[in-house]
DOLUMLUM-406344 format. One line per field, with one value per residue (C-alpha): residue number from 1; residue in three letters; x, z, y. Coordinates in steps of 0.1 Angstrom, whole numbers. Example, Ala and Ser with C-alpha at 12.3 -4.5 7.8 and 13.67 -1.06 7.14 Angstrom:
! DOLUMLUM-406344
num: (1, 2)
residuo: (ala, ser)
u: (123, 137)
w: (78, 71)
v: (-45, -11)
END
This chain:
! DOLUMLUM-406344
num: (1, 2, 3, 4, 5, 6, 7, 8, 9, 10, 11, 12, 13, 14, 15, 16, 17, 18, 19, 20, 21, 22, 23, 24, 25, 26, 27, 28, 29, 30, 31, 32, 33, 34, 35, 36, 37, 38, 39, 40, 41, 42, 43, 44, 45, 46, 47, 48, 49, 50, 51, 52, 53, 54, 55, 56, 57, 58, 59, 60, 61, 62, 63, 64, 65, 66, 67, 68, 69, 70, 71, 72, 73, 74, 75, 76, 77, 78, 79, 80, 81, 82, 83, 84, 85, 86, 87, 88, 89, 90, 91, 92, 93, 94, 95, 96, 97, 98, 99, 100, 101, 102, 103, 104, 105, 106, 107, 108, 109, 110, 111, 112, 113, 114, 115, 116, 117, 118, 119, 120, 121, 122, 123, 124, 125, 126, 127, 128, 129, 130, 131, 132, 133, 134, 135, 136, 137, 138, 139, 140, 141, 142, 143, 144, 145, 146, 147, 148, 149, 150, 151, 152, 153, 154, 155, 156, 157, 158, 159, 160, 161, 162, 163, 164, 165, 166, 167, 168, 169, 170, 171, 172, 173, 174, 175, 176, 177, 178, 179, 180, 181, 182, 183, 184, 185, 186, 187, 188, 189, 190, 191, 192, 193, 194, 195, 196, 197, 198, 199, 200, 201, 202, 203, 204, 205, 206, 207, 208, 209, 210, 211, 212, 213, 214, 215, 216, 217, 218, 219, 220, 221, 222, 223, 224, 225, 226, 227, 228, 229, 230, 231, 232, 233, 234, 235, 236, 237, 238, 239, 240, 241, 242, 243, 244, 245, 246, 247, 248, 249, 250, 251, 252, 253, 254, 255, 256, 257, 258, 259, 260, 261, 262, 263, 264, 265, 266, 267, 268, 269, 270, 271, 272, 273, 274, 275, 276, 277, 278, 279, 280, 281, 282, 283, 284, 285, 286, 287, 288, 289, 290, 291, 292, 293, 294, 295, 296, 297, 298, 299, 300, 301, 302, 303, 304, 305, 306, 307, 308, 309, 310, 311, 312, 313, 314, 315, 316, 317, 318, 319, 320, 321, 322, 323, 324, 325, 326, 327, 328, 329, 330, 331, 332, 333, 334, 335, 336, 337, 338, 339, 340, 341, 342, 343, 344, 345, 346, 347, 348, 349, 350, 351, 352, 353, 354, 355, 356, 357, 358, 359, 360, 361, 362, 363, 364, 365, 366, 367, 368, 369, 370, 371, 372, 373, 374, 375, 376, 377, 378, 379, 380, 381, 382, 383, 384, 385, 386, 387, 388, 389, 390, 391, 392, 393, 394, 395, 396, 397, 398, 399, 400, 401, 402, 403, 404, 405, 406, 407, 408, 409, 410, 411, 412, 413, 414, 415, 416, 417, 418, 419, 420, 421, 422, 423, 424, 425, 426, 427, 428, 429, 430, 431, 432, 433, 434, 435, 436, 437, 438, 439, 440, 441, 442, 443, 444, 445, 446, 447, 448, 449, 450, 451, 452, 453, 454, 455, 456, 457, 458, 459, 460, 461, 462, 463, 464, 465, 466, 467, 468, 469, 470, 471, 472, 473, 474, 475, 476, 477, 478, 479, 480, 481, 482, 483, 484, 485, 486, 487, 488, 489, 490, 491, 492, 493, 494, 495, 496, 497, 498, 499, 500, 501, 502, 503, 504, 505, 506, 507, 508, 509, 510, 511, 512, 513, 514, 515, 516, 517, 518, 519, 520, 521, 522, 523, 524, 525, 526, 527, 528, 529, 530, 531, 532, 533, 534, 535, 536, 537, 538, 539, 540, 541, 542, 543, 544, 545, 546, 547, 548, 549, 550, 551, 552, 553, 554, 555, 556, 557, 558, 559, 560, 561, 562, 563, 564, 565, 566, 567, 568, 569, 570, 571, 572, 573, 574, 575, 576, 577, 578, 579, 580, 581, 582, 583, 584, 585, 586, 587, 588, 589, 590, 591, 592, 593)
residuo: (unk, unk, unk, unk, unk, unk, unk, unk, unk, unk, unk, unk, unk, unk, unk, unk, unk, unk, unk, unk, unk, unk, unk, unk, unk, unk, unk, unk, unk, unk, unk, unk, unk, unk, unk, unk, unk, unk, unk, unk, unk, unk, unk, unk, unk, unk, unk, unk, unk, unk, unk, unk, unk, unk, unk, unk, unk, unk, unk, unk, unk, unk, unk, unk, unk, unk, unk, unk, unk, unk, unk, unk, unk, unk, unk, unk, unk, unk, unk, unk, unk, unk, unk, unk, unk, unk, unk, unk, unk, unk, unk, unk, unk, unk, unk, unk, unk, unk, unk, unk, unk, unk, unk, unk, unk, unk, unk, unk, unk, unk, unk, unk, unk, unk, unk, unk, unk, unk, unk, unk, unk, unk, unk, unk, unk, unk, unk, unk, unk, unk, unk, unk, unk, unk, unk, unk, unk, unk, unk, unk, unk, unk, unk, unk, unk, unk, unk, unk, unk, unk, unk, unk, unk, unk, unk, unk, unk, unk, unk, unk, unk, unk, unk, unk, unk, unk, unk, unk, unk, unk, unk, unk, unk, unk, unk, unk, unk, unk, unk, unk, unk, unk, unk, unk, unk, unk, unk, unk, unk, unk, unk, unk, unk, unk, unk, unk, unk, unk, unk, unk, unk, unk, unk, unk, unk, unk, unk, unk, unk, unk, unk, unk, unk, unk, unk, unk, unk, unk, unk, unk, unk, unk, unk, unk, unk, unk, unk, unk, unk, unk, unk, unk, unk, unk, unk, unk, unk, unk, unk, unk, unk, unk, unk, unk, unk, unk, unk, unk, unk, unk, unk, unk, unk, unk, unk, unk, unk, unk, unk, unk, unk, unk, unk, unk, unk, unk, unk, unk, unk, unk, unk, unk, unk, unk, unk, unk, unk, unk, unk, unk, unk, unk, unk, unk, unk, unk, unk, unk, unk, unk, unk, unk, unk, unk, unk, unk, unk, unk, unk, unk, unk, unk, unk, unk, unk, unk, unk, unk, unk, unk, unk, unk, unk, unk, unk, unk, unk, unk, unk, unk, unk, unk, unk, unk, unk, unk, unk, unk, unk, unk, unk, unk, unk, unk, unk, unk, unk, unk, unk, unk, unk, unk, unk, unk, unk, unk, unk, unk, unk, unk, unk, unk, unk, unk, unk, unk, unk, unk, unk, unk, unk, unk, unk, unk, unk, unk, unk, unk, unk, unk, unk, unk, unk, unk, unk, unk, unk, unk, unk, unk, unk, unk, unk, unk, unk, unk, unk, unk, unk, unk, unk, unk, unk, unk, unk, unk, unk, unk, unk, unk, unk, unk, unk, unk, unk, unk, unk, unk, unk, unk, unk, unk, unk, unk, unk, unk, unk, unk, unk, unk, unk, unk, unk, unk, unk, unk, unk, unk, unk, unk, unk, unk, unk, unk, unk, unk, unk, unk, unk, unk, unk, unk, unk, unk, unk, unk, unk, unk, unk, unk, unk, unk, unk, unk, unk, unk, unk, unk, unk, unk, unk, unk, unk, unk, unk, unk, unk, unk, unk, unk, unk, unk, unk, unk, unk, unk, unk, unk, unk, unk, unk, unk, unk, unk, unk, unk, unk, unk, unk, unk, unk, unk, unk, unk, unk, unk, unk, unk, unk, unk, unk, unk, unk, unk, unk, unk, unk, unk, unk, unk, unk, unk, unk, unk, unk, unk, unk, unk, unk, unk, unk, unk, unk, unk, unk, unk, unk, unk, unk, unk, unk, unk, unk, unk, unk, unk, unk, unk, unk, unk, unk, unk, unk, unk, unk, unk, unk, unk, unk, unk, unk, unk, unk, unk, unk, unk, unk, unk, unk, unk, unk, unk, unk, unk, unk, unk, unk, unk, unk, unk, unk, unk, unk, unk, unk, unk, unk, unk, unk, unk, unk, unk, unk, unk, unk, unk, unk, unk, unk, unk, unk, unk, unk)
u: (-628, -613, -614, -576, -567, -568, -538, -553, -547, -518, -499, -517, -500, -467, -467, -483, -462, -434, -406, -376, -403, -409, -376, -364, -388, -362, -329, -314, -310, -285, -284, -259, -276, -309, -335, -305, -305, -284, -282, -271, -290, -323, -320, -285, -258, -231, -218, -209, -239, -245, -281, -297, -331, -336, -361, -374, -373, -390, -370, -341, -309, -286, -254, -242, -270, -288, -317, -344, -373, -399, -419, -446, -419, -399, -427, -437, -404, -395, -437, -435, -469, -485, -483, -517, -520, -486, -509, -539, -517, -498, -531, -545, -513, -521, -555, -565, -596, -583, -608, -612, -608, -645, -656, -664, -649, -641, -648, -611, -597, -598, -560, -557, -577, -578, -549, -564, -600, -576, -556, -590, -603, -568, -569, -602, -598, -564, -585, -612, -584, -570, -606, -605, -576, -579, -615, -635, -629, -622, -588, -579, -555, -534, -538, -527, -497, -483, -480, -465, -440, -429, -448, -464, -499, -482, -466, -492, -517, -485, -482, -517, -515, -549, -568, -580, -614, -614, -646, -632, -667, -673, -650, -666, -702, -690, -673, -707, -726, -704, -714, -681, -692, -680, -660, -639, -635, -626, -595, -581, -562, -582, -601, -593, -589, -609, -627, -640, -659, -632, -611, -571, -561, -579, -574, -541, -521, -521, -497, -505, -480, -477, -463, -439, -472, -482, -512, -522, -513, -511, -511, -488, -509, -488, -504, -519, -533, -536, -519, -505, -472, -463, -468, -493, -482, -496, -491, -483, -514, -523, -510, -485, -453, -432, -398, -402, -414, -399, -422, -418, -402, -427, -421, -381, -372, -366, -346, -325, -320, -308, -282, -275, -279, -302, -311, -324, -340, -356, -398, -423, -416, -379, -383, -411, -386, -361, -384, -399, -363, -357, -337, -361, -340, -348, -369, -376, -381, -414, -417, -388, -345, -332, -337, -323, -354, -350, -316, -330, -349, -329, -294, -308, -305, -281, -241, -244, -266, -262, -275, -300, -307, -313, -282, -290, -277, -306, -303, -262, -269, -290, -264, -239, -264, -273, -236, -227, -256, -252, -213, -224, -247, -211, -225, -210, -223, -223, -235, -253, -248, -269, -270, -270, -282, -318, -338, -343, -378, -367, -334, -359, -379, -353, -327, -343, -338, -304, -290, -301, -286, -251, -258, -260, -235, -215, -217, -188, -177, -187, -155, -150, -181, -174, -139, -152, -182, -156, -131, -160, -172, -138, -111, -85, -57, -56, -47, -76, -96, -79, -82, -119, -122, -100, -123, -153, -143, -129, -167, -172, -140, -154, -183, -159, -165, -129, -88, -78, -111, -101, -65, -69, -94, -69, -43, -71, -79, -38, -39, -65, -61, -20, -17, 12, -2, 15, -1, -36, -31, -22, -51, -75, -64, -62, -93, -97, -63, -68, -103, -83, -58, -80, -100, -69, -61, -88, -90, -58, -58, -27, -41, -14, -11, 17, 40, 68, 66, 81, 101, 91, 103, 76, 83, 120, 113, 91, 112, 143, 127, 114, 153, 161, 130, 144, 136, 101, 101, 115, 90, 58, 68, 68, 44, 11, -8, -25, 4, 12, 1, 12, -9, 15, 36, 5, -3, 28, 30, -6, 11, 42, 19, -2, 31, 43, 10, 8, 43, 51, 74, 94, 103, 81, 52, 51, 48, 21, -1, 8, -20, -1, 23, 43, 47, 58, 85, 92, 101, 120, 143, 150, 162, 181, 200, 215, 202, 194, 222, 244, 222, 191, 191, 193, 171, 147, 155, 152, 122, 103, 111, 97, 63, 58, 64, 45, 14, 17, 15, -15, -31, -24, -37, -69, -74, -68, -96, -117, -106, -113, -148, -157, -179, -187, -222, -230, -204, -202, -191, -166, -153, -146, -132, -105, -101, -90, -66, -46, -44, -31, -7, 0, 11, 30, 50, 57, 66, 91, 108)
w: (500, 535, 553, 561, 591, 579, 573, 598, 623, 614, 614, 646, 662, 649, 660, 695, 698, 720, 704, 733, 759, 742, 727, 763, 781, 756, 760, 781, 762, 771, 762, 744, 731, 727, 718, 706, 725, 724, 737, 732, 698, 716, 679, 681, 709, 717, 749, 733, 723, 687, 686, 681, 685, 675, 692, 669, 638, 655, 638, 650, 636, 646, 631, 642, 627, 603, 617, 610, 614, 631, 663, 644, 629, 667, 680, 654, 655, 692, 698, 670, 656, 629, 614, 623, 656, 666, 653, 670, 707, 703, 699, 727, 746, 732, 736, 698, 685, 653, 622, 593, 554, 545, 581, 585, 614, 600, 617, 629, 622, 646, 651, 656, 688, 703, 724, 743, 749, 766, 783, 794, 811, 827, 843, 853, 869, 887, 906, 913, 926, 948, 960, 972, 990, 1007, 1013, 1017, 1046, 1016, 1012, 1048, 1047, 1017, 1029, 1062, 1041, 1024, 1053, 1073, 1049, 1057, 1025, 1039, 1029, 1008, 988, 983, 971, 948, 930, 932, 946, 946, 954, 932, 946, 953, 938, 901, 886, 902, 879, 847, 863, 879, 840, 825, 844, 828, 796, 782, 760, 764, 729, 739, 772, 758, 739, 774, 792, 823, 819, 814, 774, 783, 808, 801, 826, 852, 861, 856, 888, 920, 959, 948, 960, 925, 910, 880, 854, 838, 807, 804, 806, 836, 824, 837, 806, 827, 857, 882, 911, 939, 960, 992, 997, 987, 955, 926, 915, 939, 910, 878, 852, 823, 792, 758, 752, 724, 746, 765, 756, 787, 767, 763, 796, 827, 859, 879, 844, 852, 886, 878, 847, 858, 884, 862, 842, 864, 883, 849, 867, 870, 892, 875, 903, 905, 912, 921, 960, 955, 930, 954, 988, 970, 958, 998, 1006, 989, 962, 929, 896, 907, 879, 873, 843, 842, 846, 820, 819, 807, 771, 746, 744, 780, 779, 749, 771, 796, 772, 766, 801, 823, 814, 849, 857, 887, 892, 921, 913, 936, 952, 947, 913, 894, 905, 899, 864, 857, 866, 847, 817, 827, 827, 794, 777, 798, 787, 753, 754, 765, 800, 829, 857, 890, 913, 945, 969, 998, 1038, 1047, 1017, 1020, 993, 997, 1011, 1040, 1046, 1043, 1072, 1094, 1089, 1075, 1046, 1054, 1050, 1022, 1010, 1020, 1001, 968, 977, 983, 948, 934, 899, 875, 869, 910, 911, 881, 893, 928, 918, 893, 921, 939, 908, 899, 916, 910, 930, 900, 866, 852, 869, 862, 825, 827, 845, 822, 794, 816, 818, 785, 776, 802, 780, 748, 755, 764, 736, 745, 739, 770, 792, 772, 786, 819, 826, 817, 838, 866, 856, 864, 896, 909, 902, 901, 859, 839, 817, 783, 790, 798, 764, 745, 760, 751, 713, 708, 727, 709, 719, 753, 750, 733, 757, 788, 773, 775, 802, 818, 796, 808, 850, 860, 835, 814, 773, 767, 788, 793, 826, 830, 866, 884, 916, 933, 919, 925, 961, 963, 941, 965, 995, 980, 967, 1004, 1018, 1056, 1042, 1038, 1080, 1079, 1044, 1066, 1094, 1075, 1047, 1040, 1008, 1003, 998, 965, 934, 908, 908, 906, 933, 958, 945, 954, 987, 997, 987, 1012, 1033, 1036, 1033, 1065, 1083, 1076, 1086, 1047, 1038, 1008, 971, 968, 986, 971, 933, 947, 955, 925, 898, 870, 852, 839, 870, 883, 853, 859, 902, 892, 864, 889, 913, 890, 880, 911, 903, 938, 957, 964, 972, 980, 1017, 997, 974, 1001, 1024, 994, 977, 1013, 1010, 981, 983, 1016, 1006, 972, 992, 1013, 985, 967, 1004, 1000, 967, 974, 1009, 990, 960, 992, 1007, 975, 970, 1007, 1019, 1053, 1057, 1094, 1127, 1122, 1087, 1100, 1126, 1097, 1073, 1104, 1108, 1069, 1072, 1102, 1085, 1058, 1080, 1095, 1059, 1045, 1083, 1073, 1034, 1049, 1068)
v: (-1033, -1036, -999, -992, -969, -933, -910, -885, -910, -919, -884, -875, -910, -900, -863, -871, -902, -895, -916, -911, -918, -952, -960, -954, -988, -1006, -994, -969, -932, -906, -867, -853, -826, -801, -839, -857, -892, -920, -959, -991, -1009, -1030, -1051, -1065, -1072, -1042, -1028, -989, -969, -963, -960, -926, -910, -881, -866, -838, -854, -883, -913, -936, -950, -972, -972, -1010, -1030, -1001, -1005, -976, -961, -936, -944, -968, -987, -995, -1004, -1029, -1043, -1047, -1059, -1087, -1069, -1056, -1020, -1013, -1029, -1006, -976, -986, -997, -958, -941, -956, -951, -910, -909, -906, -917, -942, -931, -952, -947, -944, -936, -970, -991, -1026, -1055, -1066, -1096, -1125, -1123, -1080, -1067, -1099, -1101, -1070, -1087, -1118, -1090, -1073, -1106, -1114, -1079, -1086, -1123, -1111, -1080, -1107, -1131, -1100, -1092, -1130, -1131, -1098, -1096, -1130, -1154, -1182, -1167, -1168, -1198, -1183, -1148, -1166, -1186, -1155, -1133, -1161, -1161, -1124, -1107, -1071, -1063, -1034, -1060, -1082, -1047, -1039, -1074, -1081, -1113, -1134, -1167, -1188, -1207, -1244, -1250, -1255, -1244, -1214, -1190, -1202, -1193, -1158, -1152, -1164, -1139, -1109, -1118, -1135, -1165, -1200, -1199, -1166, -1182, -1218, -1203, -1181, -1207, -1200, -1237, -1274, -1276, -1313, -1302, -1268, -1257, -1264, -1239, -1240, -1231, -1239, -1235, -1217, -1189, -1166, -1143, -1125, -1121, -1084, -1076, -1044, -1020, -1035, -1052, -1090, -1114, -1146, -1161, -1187, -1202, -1224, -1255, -1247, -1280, -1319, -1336, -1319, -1302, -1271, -1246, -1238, -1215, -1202, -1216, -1198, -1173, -1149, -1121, -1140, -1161, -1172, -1176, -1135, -1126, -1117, -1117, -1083, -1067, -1040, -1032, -1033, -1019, -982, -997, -1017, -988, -968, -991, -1011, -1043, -1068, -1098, -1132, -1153, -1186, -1179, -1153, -1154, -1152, -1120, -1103, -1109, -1085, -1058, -1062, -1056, -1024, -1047, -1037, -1049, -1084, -1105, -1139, -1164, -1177, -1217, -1221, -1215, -1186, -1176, -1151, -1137, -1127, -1114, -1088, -1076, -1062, -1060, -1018, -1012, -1035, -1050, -1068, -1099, -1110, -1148, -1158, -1196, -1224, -1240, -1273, -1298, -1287, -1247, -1251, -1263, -1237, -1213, -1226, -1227, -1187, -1180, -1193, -1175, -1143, -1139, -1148, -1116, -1094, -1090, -1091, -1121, -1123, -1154, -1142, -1168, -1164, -1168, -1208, -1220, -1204, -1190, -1149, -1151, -1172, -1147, -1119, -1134, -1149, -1121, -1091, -1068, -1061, -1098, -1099, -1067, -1082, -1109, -1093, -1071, -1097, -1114, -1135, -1132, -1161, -1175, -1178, -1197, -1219, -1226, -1236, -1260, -1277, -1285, -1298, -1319, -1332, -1348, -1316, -1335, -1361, -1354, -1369, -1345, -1314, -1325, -1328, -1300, -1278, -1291, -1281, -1244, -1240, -1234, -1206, -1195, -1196, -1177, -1148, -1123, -1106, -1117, -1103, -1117, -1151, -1150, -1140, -1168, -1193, -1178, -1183, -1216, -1223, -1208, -1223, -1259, -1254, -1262, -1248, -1222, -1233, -1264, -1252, -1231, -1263, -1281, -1249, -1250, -1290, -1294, -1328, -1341, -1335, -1355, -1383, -1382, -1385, -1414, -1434, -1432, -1437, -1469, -1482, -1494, -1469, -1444, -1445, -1443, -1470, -1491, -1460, -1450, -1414, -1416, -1381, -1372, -1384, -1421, -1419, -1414, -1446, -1467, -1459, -1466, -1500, -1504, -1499, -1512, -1501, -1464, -1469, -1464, -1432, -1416, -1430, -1409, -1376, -1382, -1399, -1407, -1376, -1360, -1375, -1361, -1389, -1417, -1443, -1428, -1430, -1464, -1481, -1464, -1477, -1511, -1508, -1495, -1525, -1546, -1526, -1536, -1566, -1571, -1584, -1556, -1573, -1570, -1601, -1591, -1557, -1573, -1597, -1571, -1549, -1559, -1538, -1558, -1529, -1512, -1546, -1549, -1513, -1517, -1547, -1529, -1500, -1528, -1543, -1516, -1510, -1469, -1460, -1479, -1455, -1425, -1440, -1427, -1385, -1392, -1403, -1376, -1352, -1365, -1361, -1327, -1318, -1342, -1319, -1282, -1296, -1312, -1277, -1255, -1276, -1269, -1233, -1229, -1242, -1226, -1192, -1204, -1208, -1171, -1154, -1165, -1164, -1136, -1132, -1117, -1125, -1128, -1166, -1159, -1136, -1162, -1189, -1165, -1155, -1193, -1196, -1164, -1178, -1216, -1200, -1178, -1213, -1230, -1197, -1202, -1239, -1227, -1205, -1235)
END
């Protein structure tokens, strides 16, 4: 019969066992009175605290999800391990000898204990690493690297960076002579699963990877030399799973609880710039996106994420990925854009700690950023693009878990690319509709659904100066293409336009240079009719009018987009955002006029 861990053992694990003290690397715990703590649930989303721990009693209770339990039970759930390896990990955590039913000690299965053999070699290999970057003139070059890059020999101590020998054999041999067998040392992801007695990483710049106790579970290692890709990571391990581990978690997760905020940024050099900086809630994914694994982790003790991704296509979409699940989660996000594009290591070096300060202290709210890079995506001065980009944001919308966060989005999304709000609303409920209507048009040539051709103001202008073609003269002078907004009214002005250059300027040449047959049909029934013979000269004068206080205020619109997500963070910065204040002084002056 299998010995079981005794009940002695047990009892002095949940009596020594300090449950607030452990509860509390999960979730942040408040006081409210004598040992009575309480925090937001670490097993289910919610933003007001109704998880208690009583600390006296020793269990926990949370009154949102039900979950239950004393100290062994919490730490079974939130480790994803068994009852007895929570026992035996609290008792070493206590200093308690773990006795056996019997007084035997069984021989452990090969799935229990294991993970702290791997975790005893990984601890191992990253102080041998260190010793060979700090110590040994075969670490010169990366030692030589990383400090170039601005990283202080404190730093380098405190994250334990390493070196990982070019000669690929020489690890297994050095392992070999401390007595670890070629099996145990097959299964540890240090070596080539086809090659075995070649290391994983080699001639690489390495840093470990620590799980919330601060113990080495893995390892990155970046190219110093030759071929390959720029970084290694560790694969999925026995004691390590990527998708549920944040690099620098360790170092930042008092700091995170106590500012409730945390920093997701893109690698290991980007995450150790900020902690260099004085910045230490900054963490980073390891080799992967974002995952809701990740996000458990630090839901206990932050409702602000601010986002530190790459500004490039690939780092964008991975913000706008982060931002969907973040808001998903009911935090708040934030998009830390930084200093001329550069990643926070080269700020930190260039610019100092304090750039980079203003930086994050300068962060722009998610919906600014997401508004910004869609007007940048999208052609917002057409309707085709403010559809698409409409449908774009709708799911930043939806992963809004409140009514009023919901509407006031929308009422942004108006404002910014100049929509009417019932329309916008419409749109957001019928998002299907809106899809269907935007495929056809973009199936027809003029973007249109049928042949009726709704005459706006900015197409009454056009058709009476082609009724009066003598007109056309006196709309060039004031206004040019770009200020149109209908596509059809810019489209027949770039035809009289070409008529006028090419000294062609007549009904005849205008329909032989219009490739849409209903537009043709439509210019000729205007005509026709005799509609703009009388007042064509007003309606020309008037129309001008309102294309130009229209074109100013789209101008307007978008220069303040551009003000609200600006922020200056050196005098150059300054300079340009006083250059965007007086242009828009400048159009408010013409507005007025």
């Amino acid at each position: 019969m299998a010995s079981l861990i005794s009940q002695d053992t047990i009892e002095a694990v949940h009596n020594t066992s300090d449950i607030v003290s452990i509860v509390g690397e999960y979730t942040k715990l408040t006081k409210r009175s004598g040992n009575d703590w309480w925090g937001c649930c670490p097993f289910h989303n919610e933003k007001t605290a109704s998880f208690h721990v009583d600390g006296d009693k020793k269990f926990y209770y949370c009154f949102g999800c039900h979950a239950s339990g004393d100290v062994i039970k919490f730490v079974t759930e939130t480790e994803k391990i068994s009852y007895a390896d929570a026992v035996r990990s609290l008792a070493k955590r206590a200093g308690i000898e773990v006795t056996y039913s019997g007084g035997d000690i069984p021989e452990r299965p090969k799935e229990e204990g294991i993970k702290d053999l791997y975790i005893d070699l990984y601890e191992r290999t990253a102080s041998l690493f260190h010793y060979l970057l700090t110590q040994t003139p075969g670490g010169k070059d990366a030692l030589s690297y990383i400090t170039g890059r601005g990283i202080t020999a404190e730093t380098i101590a405190a994250f334990k960076l390493g070196y990982a020998p070019a000669d690929r054999s020489w690890l297994k041999k050095f392992l070999r002579g401390k007595n670890f067998s070629d099996e145990f040392l097959a299964e540890s992801g240090l070596f080539s699963k086809n090659y075995p007695d070649t290391a994983f990483f080699s001639d690489r710049l390495m840093f470990p990877i620590f799980n919330r106790r601060g113990q080495c579970c893995a390892f990155g290692g970046r190219l110093l030399h030759g071929d390959g890709p720029k970084y290694l990571n560790s694969g999925n391990l026995i004691q390590y799973k990527k998708g549920e581990t944040l690099y620098a978690f360790n170092f930042a997760k008092n700091k995170i609880r106590e500012e409730k905020k945390v920093i997701f940024c893109e690698g290991y050099m980007d995450c150790i710039a900020y902690h260099q900086c004085g910045i230490t809630y900054a963490v980073a994914p390891l080799g992967t996106a974002l995952t809701e694994e990740q996000l458990r982790m630090v839901r206990g003790f932050a409702d602000t994420i601010l986002l530190s991704f790459d500004s490039d296509k690939a780092g964008e979409a991975a913000t706008v990925r982060a931002i969907i699940m973040c808001r998903s989660f009911d935090f708040t996000v934030k998009i830390i854009k930084l200093s001329e594009g550069k990643d926070p290591a080269e700020i930190m070096a260039a610019y100092g700690s304090e750039a980079l300060t203003n930086d994050v202290n300068n962060a722009i709210l998610d919906s600014d950023f997401f508004l910004s890079k869609l007007g940048s995506d999208f052609a917002v001065d057409t309707p085709e693009g403010k559809t698409k980009a409409s449908l774009e944001f709708f799911r930043y919308v939806d992963a809004l878990r409140s009514d009023i966060q919901k509407e006031s989005c929308l009422e942004q999304l108006c404002q910014a690319f100049n929509l009417k709000p019932e329309a916008v609303k419409r749109d957001f409920v019928n998002r299907e509709q809106a899809r269907d209507r935007l495929k056809n048009r973009q199936q027809s040539p003029t973007g249109r659904q049928n042949s009726d051709i709704s005459l706006n103001a900015e197409l009454r202008t056009v058709l009476a100066a082609i009724a009066e073609l003598d007109l056309y003269t006196v709309m060039r002078a004031e206004i040019a293409v770009d200020d149109f907004e209908d596509p059809l009214a810019k489209k027949l002005f770039i035809i009289l336009e070409d008529c006028f250059r090419e000294k062609t300027v007549s009904i005849s040449g205008i329909l032989n240079r219009c490739d849409d047959e209903e537009l043709g049909r439509m210019i000729t029934r205007v005509i026709s009719s005799g509609e703009f013979s009388q007042n064509g000269r007003r309606i020309v004068n008037d129309g001008i009018k309102l294309i130009k206080r229209n074109a100013l205020e789209r101008k307007r619109s978008a220069l303040m987009s551009r003000i609200r997500l600006f922020n200056p963070a050196t005098e150059s910065d300054r300079k340009q955002l006083e250059s965007l204040l007086a242009e828009k002084m400048k159009l408010d002056n013409e507005l007025k006029q």
